[in-house]
N, C-alpha and C positions, 0 to 999 in steps of 0.2 A: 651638802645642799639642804640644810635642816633652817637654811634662814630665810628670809621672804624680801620681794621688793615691793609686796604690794601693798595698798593702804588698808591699815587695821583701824578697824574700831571697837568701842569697850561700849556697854550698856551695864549700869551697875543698882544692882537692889537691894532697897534695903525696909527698913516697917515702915518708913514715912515716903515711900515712894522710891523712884527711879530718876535718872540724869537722863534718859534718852540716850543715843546713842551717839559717843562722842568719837572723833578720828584721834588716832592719837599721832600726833603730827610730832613735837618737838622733844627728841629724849636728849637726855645729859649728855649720850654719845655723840661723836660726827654722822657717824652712822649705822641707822636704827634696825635693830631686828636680823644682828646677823647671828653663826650660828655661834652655841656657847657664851653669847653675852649677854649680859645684866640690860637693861633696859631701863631707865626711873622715866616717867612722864608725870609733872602736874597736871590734874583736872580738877577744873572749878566746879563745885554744885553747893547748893544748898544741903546742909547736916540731912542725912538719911537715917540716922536713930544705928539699930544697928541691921549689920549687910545677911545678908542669905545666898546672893549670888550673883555672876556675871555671865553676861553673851558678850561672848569677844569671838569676832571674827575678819578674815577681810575678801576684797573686793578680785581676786583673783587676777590681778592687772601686774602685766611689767615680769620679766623672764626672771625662770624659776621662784615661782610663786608658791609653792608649796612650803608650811611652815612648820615647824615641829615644835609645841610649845609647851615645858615644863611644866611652869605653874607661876599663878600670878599674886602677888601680894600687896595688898591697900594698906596703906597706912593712914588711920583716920586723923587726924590733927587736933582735933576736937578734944577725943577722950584719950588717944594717948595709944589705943588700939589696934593690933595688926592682924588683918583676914588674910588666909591663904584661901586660894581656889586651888588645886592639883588638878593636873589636864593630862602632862606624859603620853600625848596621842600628837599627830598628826591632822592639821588642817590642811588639806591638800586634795582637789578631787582625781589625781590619781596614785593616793594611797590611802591606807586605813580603809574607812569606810566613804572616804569621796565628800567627804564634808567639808565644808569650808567657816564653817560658824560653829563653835563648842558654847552649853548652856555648864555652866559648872557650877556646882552650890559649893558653899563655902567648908572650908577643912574643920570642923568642932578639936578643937585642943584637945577635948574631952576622950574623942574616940582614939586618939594616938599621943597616949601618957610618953615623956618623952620625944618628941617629935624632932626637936631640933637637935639633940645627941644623935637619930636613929637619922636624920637627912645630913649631918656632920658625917657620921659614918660612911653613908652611901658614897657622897662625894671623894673622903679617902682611898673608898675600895675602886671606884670607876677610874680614880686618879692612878690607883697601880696596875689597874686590867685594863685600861681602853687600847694600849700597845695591843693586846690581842685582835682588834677589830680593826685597824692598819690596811689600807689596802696592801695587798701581795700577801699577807699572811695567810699559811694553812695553819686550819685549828683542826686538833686531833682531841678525840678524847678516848681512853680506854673503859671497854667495856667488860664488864667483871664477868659478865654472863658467857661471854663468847670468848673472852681472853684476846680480842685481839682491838683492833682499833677504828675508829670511825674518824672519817677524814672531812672536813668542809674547808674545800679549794678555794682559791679566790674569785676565781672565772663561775662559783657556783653550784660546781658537783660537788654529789656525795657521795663516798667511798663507805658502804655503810659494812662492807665485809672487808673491811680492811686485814693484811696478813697479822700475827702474833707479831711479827718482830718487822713494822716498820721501819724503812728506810730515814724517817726523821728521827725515829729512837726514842726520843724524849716524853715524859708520861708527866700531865700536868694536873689538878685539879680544878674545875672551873665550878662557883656557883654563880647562877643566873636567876635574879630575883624577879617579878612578874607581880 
């Protein structure tokens, strides 16, 4: 449920002004804004110089409207230029923090040397662990300190005194970046 049906709009800044806020009605796909897919929409504006940031949000209309949105990238035409925004949050007002509109300034290359090696990477590693997040899957993890194991069921509980030698048996490694 991390996709949305409802109408999104973009508001994009940049040193010579803003577009206002535009719908973004028409992407490449059939259909727009589901979950795990790519999205491209053209919008027309007059050159903004260069961007700083966007308000992207939408209109909370039309079942399961809550959206979960990665991050957005402009592609200037003009100079050849590509801005990322990163978001990684939840537009939804019942999750996250109940917002439905993100202000996000733009990603600096500068502050993450490397950036599209280290988001090539993420995507490999989510590619071989998102099996773990599976509905019906119990995840276990062992705990060094106690010797034995902590259990998160699929229904939600947590088995936080789990025995030394659970019945799943298997002892996995998880890292979980944030």
């Amino acid at each position: 449920n991390a996709g949305t049906e409802a109408d999104v709009s973009i508001s994009v800044y940049g040193e010579r002004g803003d577009t206002g806020s535009r719908q973004l009605l028409r992407s490449q796909k059939s259909k727009k804004f589901l979950k795990g897919q790519t999205d491209i929409f053209a919008v027309e504006a007059v050159h903004l110089g260069c961007l700083y940031k966007i308000v992207i949000g939408h209109n909370g209309l039309g079942s399961g409207n809550g959206w979960f949105l990665d991050k957005v990238v402009i592609k200037d035409p003009v100079t050849d230029l590509d801005y990322t925004f990163l978001c990684h949050r939840w537009l939804d007002q019942g999750q996250d923090d109940g917002k439905t509109t993100r202000e996000l300034p733009v990603t600096d290359t500068s502050t993450f040397p490397g950036r599209q090696e280290l988001e090539l990477k993420r995507e490999k590693t989510w590619a071989a662990e998102k099996w773990k997040f599976q509905k019906g899957i119990t995840l276990q993890f062992y705990n060094r300190l106690t010797h034995g194991f902590i259990c998160l069921y699929p229904d939600g509980r947590v088995d936080a005194l789990g025995d030394k030698k659970n019945k799943y048996g298997e002892v996995f490694s998880m890292w979980m970046y944030a």
